[in-house]
C-alpha positions in Angstrom: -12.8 18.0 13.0 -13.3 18.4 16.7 -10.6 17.3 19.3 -13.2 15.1 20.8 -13.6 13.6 16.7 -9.9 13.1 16.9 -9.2 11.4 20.3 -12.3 8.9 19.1 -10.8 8.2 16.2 -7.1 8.2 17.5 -8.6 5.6 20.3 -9.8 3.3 17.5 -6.8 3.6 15.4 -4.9 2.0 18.5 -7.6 -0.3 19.2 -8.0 -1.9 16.0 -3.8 -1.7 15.6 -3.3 -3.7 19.1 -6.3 -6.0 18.0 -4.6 -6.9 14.8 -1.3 -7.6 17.0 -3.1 -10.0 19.2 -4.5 -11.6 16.1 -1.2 -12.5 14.3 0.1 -13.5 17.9 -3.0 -15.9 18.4 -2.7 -17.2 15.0 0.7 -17.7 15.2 0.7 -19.4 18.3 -2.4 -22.2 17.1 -0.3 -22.3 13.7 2.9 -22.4 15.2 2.1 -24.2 18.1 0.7 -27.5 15.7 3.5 -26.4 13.1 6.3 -26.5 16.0 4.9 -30.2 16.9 4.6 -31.1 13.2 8.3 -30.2 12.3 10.1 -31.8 15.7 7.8 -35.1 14.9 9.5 -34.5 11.4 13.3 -33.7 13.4 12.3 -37.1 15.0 11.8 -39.2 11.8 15.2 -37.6 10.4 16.7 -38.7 13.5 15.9 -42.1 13.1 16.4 -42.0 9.4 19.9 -41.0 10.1 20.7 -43.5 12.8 19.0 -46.2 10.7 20.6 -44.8 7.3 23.4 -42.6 8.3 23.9 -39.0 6.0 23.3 -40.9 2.9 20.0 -41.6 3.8 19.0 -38.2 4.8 20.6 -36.7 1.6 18.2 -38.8 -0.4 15.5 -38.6 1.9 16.2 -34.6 1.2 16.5 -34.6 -2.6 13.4 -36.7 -2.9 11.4 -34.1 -1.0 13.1 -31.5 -3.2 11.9 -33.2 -5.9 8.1 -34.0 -4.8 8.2 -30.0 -4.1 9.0 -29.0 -7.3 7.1 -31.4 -9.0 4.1 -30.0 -7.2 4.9 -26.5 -7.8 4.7 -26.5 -11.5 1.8 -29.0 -11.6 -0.4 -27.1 -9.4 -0.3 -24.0 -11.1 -0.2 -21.9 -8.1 -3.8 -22.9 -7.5 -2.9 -22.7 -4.1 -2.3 -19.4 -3.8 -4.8 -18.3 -6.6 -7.6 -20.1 -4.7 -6.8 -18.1 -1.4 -6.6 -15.0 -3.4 -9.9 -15.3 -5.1 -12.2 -17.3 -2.3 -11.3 -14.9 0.6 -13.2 -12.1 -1.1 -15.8 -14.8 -1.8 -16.7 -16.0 1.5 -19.4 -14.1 2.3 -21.5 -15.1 -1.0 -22.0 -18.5 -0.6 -23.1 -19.2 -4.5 -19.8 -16.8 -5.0 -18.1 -19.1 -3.0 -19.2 -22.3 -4.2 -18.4 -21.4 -7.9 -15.1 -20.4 -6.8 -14.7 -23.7 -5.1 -16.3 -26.0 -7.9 -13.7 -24.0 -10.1 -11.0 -24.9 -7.7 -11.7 -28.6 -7.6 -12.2 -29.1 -11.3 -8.8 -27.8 -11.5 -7.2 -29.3 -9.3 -7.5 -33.2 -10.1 -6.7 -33.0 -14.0 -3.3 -30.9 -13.1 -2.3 -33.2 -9.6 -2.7 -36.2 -12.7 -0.6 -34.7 -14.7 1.7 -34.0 -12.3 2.0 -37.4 -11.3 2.0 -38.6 -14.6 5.1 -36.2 -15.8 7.2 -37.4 -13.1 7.1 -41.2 -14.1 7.6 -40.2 -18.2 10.6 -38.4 -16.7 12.0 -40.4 -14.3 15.2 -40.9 -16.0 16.2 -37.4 -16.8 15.4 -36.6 -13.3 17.5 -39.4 -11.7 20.4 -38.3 -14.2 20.3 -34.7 -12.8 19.4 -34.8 -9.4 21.3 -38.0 -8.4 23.6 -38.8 -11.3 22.7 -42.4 -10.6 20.0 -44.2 -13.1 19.6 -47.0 -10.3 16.7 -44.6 -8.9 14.5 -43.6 -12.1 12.2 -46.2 -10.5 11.6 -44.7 -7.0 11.5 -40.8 -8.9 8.9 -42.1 -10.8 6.7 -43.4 -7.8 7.2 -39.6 -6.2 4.6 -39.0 -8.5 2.0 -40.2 -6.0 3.3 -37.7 -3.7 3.3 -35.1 -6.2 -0.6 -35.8 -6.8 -1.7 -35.8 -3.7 0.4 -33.2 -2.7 -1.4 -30.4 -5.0 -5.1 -31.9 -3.6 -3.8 -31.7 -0.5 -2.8 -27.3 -1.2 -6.1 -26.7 -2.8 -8.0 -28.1 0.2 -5.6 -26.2 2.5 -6.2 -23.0 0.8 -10.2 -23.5 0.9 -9.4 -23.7 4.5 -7.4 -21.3 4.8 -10.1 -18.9 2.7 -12.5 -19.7 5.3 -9.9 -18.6 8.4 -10.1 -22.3 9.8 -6.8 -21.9 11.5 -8.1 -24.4 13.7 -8.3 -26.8 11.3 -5.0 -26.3 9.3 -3.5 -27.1 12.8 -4.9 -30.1 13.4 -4.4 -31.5 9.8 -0.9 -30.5 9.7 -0.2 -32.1 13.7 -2.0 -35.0 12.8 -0.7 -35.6 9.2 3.2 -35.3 11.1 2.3 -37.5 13.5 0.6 -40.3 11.3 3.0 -40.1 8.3 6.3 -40.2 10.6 5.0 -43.4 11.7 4.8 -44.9 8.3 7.7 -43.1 7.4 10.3 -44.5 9.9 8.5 -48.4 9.9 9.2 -48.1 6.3 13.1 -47.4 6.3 13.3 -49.6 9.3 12.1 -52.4 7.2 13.5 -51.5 3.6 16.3 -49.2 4.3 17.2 -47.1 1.6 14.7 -48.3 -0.3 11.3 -46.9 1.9 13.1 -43.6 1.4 10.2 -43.0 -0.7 7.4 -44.1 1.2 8.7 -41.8 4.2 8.3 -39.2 1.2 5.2 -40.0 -0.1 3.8 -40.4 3.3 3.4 -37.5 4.3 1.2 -35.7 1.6 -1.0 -38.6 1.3 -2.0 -38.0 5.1 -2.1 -34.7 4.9 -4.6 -34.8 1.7 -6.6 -37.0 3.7 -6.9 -35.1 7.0 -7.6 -32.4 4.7 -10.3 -33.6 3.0 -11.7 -34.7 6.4 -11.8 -31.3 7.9 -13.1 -29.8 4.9 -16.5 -31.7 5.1 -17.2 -29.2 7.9 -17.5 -26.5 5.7 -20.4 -25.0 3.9 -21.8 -27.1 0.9 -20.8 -26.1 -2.5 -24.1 -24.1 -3.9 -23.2 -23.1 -7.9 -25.0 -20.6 -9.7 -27.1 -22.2 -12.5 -25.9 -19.9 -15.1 -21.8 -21.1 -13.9 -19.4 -20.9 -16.5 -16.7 -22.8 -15.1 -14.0 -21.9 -17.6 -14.2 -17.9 -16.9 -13.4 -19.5 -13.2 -10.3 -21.3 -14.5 -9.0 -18.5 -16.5 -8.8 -15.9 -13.6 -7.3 -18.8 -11.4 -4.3 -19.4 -13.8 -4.1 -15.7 -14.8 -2.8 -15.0 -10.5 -1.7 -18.8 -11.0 0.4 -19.3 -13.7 3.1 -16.9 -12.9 3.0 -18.0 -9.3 3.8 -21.3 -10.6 6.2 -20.0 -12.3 7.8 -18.7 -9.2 7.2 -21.2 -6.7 9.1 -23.0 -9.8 12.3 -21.2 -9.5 12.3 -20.9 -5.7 12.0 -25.0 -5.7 14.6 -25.4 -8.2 16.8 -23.2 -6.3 16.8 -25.9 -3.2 16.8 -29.0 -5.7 19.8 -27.4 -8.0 21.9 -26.8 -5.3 21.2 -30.4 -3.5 22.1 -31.4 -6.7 25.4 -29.8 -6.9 26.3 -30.7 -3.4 25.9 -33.9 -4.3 27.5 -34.2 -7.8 30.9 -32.1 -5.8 30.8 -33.7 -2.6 28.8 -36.6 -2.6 25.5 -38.4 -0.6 27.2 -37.8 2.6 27.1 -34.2 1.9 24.0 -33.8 0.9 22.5 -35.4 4.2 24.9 -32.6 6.1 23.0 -29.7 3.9 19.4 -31.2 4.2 20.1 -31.9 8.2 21.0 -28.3 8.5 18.1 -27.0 6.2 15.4 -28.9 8.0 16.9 -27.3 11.4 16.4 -23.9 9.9 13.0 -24.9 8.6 11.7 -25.3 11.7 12.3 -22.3 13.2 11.2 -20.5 10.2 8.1 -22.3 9.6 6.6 -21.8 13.1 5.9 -17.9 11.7 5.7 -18.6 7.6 3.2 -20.9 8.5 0.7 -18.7 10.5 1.7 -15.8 7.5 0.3 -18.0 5.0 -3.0 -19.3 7.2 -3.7 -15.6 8.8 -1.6 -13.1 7.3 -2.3 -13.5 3.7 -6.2 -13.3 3.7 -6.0 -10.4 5.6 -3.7 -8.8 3.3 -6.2 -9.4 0.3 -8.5 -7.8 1.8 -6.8 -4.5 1.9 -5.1 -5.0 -1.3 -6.3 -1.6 -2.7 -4.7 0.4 -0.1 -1.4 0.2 0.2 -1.1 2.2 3.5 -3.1 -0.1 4.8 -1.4 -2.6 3.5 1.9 -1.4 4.9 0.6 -1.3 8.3 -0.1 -5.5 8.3 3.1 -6.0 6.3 4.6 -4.4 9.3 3.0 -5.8 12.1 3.4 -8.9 10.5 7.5 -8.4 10.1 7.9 -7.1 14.0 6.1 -10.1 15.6 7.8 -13.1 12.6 11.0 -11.3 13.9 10.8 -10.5 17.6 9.6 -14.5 17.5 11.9 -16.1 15.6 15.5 -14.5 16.1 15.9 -15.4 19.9 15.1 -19.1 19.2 17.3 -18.4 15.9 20.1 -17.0 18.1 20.0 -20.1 20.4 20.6 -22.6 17.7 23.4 -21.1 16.0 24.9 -21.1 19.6 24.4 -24.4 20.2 24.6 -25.5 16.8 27.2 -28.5 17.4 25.1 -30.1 20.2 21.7 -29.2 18.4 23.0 -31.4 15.4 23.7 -34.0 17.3 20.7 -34.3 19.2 18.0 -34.1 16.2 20.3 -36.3 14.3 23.5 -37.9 15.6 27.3 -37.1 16.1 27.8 -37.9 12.2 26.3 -34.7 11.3 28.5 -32.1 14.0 30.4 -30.8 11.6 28.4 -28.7 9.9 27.8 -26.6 12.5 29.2 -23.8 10.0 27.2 -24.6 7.7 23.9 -24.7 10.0 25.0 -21.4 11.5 25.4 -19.5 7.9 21.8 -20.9 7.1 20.6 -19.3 9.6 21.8 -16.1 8.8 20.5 -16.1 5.6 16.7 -17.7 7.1 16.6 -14.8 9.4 16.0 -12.7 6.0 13.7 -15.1 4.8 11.3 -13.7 7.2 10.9 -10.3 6.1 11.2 -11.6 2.6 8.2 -14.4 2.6 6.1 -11.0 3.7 7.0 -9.3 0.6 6.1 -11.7 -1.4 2.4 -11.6 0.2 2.2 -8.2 -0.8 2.9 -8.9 -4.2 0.8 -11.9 -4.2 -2.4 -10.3 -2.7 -1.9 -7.3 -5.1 -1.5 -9.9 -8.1 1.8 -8.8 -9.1 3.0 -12.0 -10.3 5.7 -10.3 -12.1 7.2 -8.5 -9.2 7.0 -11.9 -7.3 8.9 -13.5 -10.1 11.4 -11.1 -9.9 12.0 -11.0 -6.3 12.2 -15.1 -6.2 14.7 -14.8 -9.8 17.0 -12.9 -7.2 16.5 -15.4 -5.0 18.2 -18.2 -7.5 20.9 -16.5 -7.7 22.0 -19.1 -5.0 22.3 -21.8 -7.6 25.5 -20.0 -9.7 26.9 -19.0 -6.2 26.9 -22.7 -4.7 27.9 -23.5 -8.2 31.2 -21.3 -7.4 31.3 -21.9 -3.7 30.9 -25.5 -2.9 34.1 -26.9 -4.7 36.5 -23.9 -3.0 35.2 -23.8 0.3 33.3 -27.3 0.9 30.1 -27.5 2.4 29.9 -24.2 4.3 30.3 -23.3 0.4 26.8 -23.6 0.0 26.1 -21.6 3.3 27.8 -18.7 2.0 25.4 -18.7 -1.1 22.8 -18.5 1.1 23.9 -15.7 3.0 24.7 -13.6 0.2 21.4 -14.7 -2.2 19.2 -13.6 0.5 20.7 -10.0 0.8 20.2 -10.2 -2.9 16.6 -11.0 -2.9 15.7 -8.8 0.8 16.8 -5.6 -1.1 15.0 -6.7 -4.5 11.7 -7.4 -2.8 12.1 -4.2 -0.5 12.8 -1.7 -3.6 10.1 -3.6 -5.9 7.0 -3.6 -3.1 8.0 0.2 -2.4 8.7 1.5 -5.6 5.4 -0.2 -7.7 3.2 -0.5 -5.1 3.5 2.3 -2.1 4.1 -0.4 0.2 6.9 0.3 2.8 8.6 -1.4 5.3 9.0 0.8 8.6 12.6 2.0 9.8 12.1 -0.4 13.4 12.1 -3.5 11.2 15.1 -2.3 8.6 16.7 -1.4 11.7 16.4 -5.3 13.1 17.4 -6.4 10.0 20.4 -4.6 9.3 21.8 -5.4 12.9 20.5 -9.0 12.7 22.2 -10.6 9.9 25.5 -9.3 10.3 25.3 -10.2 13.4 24.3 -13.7 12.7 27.3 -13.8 10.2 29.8 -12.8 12.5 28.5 -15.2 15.7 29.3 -17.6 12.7 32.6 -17.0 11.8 33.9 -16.2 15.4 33.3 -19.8 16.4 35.8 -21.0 13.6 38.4 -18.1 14.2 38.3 -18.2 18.1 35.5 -19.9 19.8 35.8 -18.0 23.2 35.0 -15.0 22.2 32.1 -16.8 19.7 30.3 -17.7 23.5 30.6 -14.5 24.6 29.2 -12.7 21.5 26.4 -15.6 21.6 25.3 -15.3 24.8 25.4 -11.4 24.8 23.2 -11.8 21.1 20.8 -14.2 23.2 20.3 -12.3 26.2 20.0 -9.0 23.9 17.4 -10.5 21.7 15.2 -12.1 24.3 14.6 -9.2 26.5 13.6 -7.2 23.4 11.2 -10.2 22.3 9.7 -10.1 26.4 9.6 -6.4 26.2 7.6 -6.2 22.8 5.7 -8.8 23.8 4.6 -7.8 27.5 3.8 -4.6 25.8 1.2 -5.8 23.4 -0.5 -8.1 25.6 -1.2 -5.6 28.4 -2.9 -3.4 25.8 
C-alpha cells in the first residue's frame, strides 16, 4: 500500500471515528435533552406525591411501578428488544420491514392481554409478597392496565427506534411526562393513597398513545403475499424469550429488595429507597436512554465484527461517562439539599443512602453497554448471566438491611454492581472479542472508589467530605470540557 493509500485511509478512519462521536453526542443530547425534562416532570410529581402523601406514599407509588415493570417484562417477551434487533437490518426492504412489523404487532396485543390478565388472577399473591398487606390485591390487579399498555407502548418504541426516529422517541417520552404527571398528581390530590395507581397507570397509557400517534408517520406496512407470520414469531421469541428472561431477573432485583425494605423497615422506608433511586435514575437515564434509541441499532449493524464492535462500545462508554459523572459527583455532594428539594425535608436522611446509589449507578453505565453487545450479538445467555450477577443484590439487602438500616440496601448496590461490571467485562471479552479500552477501565476503577469514599467521609468527618467533593467536582468537569471541546472542534 502506498503512503498516500495509507494517509487516505488513516484520514477516513478519523473522520468516520469523530463522526460517530458527534452522533452519540447529538443523540444523546435530543434523547437526553427530552429524557432530562421527562424525569424532572417525573421528580416534580414525586415531589408533590410526597408533600401530599409523605414517604409512605412514595414507597407505594415506588413498589407499584416495580411491579408494572416486572409485570411487563415477562409479558412482553423481550419483544422490545427482539423487534429492534430484527427491524434495523430490515429497514431498507420495505416488504422485509413490513413482515417484520406485521409479526411485531400480532405479537404484541395477545401477550400485553395476558399480561394484564395474569396480574388481576394474581393480585393476591402479589399483595402478600410485595406489601404484606391483602388490603391492596384490588389496586395490584388494576396495574394490569398499565402492564398492557405498557408492552404496546415498547413495541411501538422499538419500531421507532428501528427506523432512527430519535426525534420522535423525544417527543413521545416529553410529552407522555408532561401529560401523565398531570393526571397523576390531580389523582392523589383527590384520592390520596388511593390514585397511587392512576399516577402509575398514567403514565404508560400516554406514552402508548403518543406512540402510536408518531408512528403513523412511518412507512405503511407492505407484507409479502407468501408471509408466514409464525416463522416471524419464532425468531422474535428465539432473541426474545431469554431477554425476557433477563429483563425478568433484573426487575425482580428492584421489586425483591423494595420488598424487603419494606417487610424490615416499613412504608416509610421504602419511600426513602425509591426517593433515592428515582434521583439516581435520572442522571443515568439521560445516557441509557440515547444508548437504547442510537447506540443499539448501530451496534446491530456491526454485530459480525467484533473490532468494530469494540470501537462503538467504546465510544459509547467515554461519552455515557465523561456525561454523567460530573453531574453524578454534584449530587452526591449535595445530596442532603438535593433530597429536600425534589422531595421535602422528610426524606434528608438518606443522603447515605442516595450517595452509595450513586456509586453503584456510576457502573451501571458501562454495564447497560455490555449488555448491548450481547444483545445485538444475540447472546441471550451471556446477557442472562451478566444480569443473574446483577441479583445478587437481593441476598445482600437480604443480609444488609436489618444490620445496617437503610444505607443497608445501598451497600448491596455498591457491591452487586462490581459483581456484575467484572461479569459482563470477562463474558463480552472472552466469548465475543469484544473489549473495553484501558481509558474507560481506567475511569472506572478511579471512579467508584472514589464515589464510595466521598460517601463515607461525609458520615466519618464531613469537612474533609467538602473538600474531597469539591476537588472530585472540579476534577471531573474539566476532564468532561476537555473531552468534549476536543471532539467538537474536529
Amino acid at each position: 500500500m502506498s503512503r498516500a493509500s495509507e494517509i487516505s485511509d488513516g484520514s477516513s478512519s478519523v473522520t468516520q471515528e469523530h463522526s460517530s462521536y458527534r452522533r452519540i453526542l447529538w443523540a444523546t443530547s435530543v434523547i437526553g435533552g427530552a429524557t432530562l425534562g421527562a424525569l424532572l416532570i417525573g421528580l416534580i410529581r414525586n415531589k408533590a406525591i410526597a408533600i401530599i402523601g409523605g414517604p409512605e406514599a412514595v414507597g407505594l407509588l415506588g413498589l407499584f411501578t416495580a411491579l408494572v415493570t416486572m409485570g411487563a417484562s415477562v409479558a412482553a417477551l423481550g419483544l422490545d428488544t427482539s423487534a429492534v434487533r430484527k427491524l434495523s437490518q430490515k429497514t431498507d426492504d420495505a416488504e422485509q420491514a413490513g413482515n417484520v412489523r406485521f409479526a411485531i404487532w400480532t405479537l404484541a396485543w395477545p401477550l400485553a392481554l395476558l399480561g394484564a390478565a395474569a396480574m388481576w388472577v394474581f393480585r393476591e399473591p402479589l399483595a402478600r409478597f410485595v406489601i404484606e398487606n391483602l388490603a391492596f390485591a384490588d389496586q395490584v390487579g388494576w396495574l394490569g392496565i398499565g402492564v398492557a399498555a405498557t408492552v404496546i407502548a415498547a413495541a411501538q418504541m422499538a419500531i421507532l427506534q428501528s427506523y432512527s426516529r430519535i426525534g420522535d422517541l423525544a417527543r413521545v417520552r416529553l410529552g407522555g411526562s408532561i401529560v401523565a404527571t398531570i393526571i397523576g398528581v390531580a389523582a392523589v390530590y383527590r384520592f390520596g393513597i388511593g390514585g397511587i395507581v392512576i399516577a402509575v397507570i398514567a403514565t404508560p397509557l400516554i406514552t402508548c398513545a403518543l406512540a402510536s400517534w408518531a408512528g403513523m408517520t412511518l412507512p405503511s406496512i407492505a407484507r409479502s403475499s407468501d408471509l408466514r407470520v409464525t416463522d416471524y414469531w419464532k425468531a422474535l421469541a428465539a432473541v426474545g424469550a431469554l431477554v425476557m428472561l433477563t429483563n425478568a431477573v433484573g426487575s425482580l432485583t428492584q421489586l425483591a429488595t423494595r420488598a424487603i425494605v419494606t417487610h424490615e423497615l416499613g412504608l416509610n422506608a421504602a419511600g426513602l429507597y425509591h426517593a433515592s433511586y428515582a434521583i439516581v435514575a435520572v442522571n443515568l437515564s439521560l445516557v441509557l436512554n440515547a444508548m437504547a434509541a442510537d447506540y443499539y441499532p448501530r451496534l446491530s449493524r456491526v454485530a459480525d465484527d467484533p473490532a468494530a464492535m469494540s470501537v462503538v462500545l467504546n465510544q459509547q462508554i467515554h461519552v455515557g461517562l465523561v456525561l454523567a459523572a460530573p453531574v453524578m459527583a454534584v449530587v452526591s455532594f449535595a445530596a442532603p439539599l438535593v433530597l429536600q428539594v425534589l422531595y421535602s425535608s422528610q426524606f434528608s436522611d438518606s443522603a447515605f443512602l442516595l450517595r452509595l446509589l450513586i456509586a453503584a449507578g456510576l457502573l451501571r453505565l458501562p454495564i447497560w453497554a455490555l449488555g448491548f453487545v450481547f444483545l445485538a450479538r444475540g447472546a441471550g445467555v451471556s446477557f442472562l448471566i451478566g444480569e443473574v450477577a446483577a441479583a445478587s443484590m437481593i441476598p445482600l439487602a437480604w443480609l444488609l438491611v436489618a444490620p445496617l438500616d437503610l444505607p443497608g440496601a445501598g451497600v448491596a448496590a455498591v457491591i452487586a454492581s462490581i459483581i456484575a461490571f467484572f461479569v459482563y467485562v470477562t463474558r463480552v471479552r472472552r466469548s465475543h472479542g469484544v473489549r473495553v479500552d484501558a481509558q474507560n477501565m481506567l475511569f472506572v476503577v478511579l471512579a467508584t472508589p472514589f464515589f464510595v469514599l466521598l460517601a463515607l467521609a461525609f458520615e466519618v468527618h464531613p469537612p474533609t467530605a467538602y473538600v474531597l467533593g469539591v476537588l472530585g467536582v472540579a476534577v471531573l468537569c474539566w476532564n468532561s470540557f476537555k473531552t468534549l471541546r476536543t471532539v467538537l472542534a474536529r
